[in-house]
N, C-alpha and C positions, 0 to 999 in steps of 0.2 A: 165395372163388372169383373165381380174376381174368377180367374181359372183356375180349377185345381187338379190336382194329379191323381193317381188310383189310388194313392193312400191320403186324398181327402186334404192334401197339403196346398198353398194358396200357391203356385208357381209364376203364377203373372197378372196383369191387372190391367184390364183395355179401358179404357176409357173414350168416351164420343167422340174427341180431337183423334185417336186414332182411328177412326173407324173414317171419319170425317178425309182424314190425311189419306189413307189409303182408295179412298174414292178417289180425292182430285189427282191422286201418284197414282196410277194404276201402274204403269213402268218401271218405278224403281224396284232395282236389285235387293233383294231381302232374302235372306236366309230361313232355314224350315222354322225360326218363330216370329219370323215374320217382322224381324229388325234389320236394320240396311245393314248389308255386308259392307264390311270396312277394312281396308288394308294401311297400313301403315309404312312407308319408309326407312330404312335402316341403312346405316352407315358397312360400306363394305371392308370393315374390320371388324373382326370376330369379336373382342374382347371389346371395345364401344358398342357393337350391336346385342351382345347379348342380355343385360341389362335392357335395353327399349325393349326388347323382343318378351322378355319375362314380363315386364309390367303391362305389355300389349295384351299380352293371352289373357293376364290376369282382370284386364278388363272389357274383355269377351272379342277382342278381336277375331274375326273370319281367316285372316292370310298375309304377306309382308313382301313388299317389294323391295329386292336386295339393291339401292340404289349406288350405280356407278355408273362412269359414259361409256367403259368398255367390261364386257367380262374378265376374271381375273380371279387365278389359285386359290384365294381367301373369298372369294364370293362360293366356291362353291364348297368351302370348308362350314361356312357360316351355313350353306344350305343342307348339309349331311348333320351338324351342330342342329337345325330344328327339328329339322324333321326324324332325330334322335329322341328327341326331347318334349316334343309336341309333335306329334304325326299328325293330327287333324287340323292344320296349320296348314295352307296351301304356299307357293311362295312363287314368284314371280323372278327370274334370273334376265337379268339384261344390263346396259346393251348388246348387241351383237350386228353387225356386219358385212356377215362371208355365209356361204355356205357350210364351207367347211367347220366354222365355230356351233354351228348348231348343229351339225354331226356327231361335234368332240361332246359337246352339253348331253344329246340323247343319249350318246354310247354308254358315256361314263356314269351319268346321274339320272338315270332316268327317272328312278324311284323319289329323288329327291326335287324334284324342278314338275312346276304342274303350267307355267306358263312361258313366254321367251319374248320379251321387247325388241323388236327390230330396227335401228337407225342410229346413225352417229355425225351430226352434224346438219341434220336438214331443218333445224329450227328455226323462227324466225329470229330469235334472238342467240344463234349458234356461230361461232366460228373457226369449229376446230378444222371444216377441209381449207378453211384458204390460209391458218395461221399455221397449222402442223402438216396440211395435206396428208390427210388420214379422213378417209370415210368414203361411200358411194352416194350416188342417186337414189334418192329413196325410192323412188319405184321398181329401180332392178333390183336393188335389195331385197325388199321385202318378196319380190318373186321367185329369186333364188331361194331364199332362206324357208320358205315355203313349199317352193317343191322340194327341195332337200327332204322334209320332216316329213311330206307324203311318204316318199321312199322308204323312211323306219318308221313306217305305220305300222305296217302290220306286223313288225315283231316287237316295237317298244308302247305301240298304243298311241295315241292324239295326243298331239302338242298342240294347244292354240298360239297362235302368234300373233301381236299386239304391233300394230306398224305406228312407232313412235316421231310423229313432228314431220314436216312440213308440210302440212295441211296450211292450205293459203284461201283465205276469203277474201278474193279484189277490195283494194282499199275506194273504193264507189262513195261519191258524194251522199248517198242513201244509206247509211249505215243501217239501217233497219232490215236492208235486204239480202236474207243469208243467198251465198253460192257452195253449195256442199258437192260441187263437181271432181275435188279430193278427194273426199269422204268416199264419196259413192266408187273412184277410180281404187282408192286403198281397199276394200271390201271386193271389188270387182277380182283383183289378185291373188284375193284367197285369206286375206288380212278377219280374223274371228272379232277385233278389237281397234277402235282407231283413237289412236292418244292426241290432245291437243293439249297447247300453253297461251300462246299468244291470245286465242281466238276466248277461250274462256275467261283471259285476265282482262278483255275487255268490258266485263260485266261487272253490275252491281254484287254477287255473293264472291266475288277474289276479294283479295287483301288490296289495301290501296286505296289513296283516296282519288275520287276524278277531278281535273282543275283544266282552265281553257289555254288552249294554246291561241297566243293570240299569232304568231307566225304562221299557224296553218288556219287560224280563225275555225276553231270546233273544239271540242271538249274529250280530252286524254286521257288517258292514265297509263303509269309507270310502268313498264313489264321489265324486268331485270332477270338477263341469262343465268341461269345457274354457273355458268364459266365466267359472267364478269369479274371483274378483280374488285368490284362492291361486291359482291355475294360470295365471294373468293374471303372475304374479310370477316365476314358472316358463317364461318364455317363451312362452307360450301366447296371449301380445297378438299375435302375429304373424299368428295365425288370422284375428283379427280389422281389423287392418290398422289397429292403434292402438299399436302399440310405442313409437310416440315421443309420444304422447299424457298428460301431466301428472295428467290429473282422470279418469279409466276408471270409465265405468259397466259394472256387473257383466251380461253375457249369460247366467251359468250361476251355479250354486250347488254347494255341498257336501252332500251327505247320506248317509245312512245307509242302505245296502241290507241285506236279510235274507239272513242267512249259507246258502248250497244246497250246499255241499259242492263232492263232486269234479262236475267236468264229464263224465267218464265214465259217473257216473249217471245225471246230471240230463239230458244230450244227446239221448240214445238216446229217453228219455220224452216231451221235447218233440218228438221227429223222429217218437215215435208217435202224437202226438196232432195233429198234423199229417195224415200220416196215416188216420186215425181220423175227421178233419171232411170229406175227401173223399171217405173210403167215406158217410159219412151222406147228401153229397150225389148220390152214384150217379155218381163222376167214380174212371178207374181213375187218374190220373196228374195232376200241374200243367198239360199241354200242353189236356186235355179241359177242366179244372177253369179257365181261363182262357179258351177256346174258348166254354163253353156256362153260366158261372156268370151268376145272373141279376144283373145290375148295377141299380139306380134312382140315376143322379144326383141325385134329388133330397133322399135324405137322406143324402148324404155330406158336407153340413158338419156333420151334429152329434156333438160329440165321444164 
């Protein structure tokens, strides 16, 4: 079925698989025509990211995630460089850490920064706090950095914050059985967004092939840190803003995640258990479940 515009022009063309697609996705993120919003990753150098960044727009990208493990001067040159250039470009600035770094981001960029990653090191395949001793808990984090950006609400406007990585699903002889008690604890804090790696690279739509571990007797596949020094080999030094660095200490490792199959499965069950911990707490929705959950700072350093 073709759609046309007021001057009679064919501007798009749905077809039954979409109409089809859109029933069984009623959830997915789609933009006002109704195609998935998609962001892309870019290298936090200007002069490498801005070539990805042209060819991204050019083929209809939504918005770009400035990818680094810390924020950093040329992250946010690269973000005043888009949204120069492309303002209807949304952009994702991260990681961050402190309060205080989401303060410097609001003050100075507000106009250029539409999102903020929260975390440095809680991954399951991370290990920048025990190699460099650099990073917090990700749970105090993300609730500092959170009410920090309450604070400049109401003169710089909403910041969503995205609480990136250690989200941990108990490694359970039942792999089939999500435990989204992270999930629901990251949201509880006031988190708009909760990032995983691990937990998704154990599915059938990651990169990777699955094979059996006969040592643990069950079926694997490869998750590889973005800090290992395989993925350090791969480009991946760039993250880190050591590319031309001789001797590279390792930020991230290789390991093994437990094979969960299709994401079609497993999705749906974490999204119900989710779910499931806010009916326990008498909360119809995330917006009540963030409004009235009871928070104590005081045990949010322990892991």
């Amino acid at each position: 079925m073709p759609i046309i515009d007021e001057e009679n022009k064919i501007v798009a063309l749905v077809t039954d698989s979409d109409m089809r697609k859109n029933e069984r996705y009623p959830l997915a993120t789609k933009n006002e025509n109704k195609q998935l919003r998609v962001f892309i990753a870019v290298e936090s150098r200007l002069e490498l990211a801005k070539e990805r960044i042209k060819r991204g727009v050019e083929t209809g990208i939504d918005g770009i995630v400035i990818d680094s493990s810390v924020v950093c001067k040329e992250q946010l040159e690269i973000a005043r460089w888009t949204k120069g250039n492309f303002p209807e470009i949304e952009i994702v600035l991260g990681n961050v850490d402190s309060a205080e770094m989401v303060r410097k981001i609001i003050t100075e960029v507000p106009e250029h920064c539409d999102a903020l990653k929260v975390g440095m090191g809680p991954g399951a395949a991370c290990v920048t706090q025990q190699e460099l001793g650099t990073g917090r808990t990700q749970a105090s984090v993300v609730w500092k950095c959170i009410q920090e950006a309450k604070k400049l609400e109401s003169k710089y406007g909403f910041f969503p914050i995205i609480a990136d990585g250690g989200i941990k699903i108990p490694d359970t002889a039942n792999q089939d059985i999500a435990k989204p008690g992270d999930i629901a604890k990251a949201l509880a804090l006031g988190a708009q967004t909760v990032m995983m790696g691990s937990l998704f690279a154990s599915l059938d739509e990651s990169p990777g092939e699955k094979e059996f571990d006969y040592e643990e007797n069950r079926m694997v596949k490869k998750y590889r840190g973005m800090g290992s020094l395989e993925a350090m080999e791969k480009r991946g030094a760039f993250r880190y803003g050591i590319e031309k660095t001789k001797i590279k200490v390792a930020e991230g490792k290789v390991i093994k995640v437990p094979y969960r199959g299709s994401g079609h499965d497993f999705l749906p069950k974490l999204i119900a258990g989710v779910k499931q911990s806010l009916q326990k707490q008498g909360f119809k929705n995330i917006k009540e479940l963030q409004k009235e959950a009871d928070i104590r700072p005081l045990y949010l350093h322990a892991r």
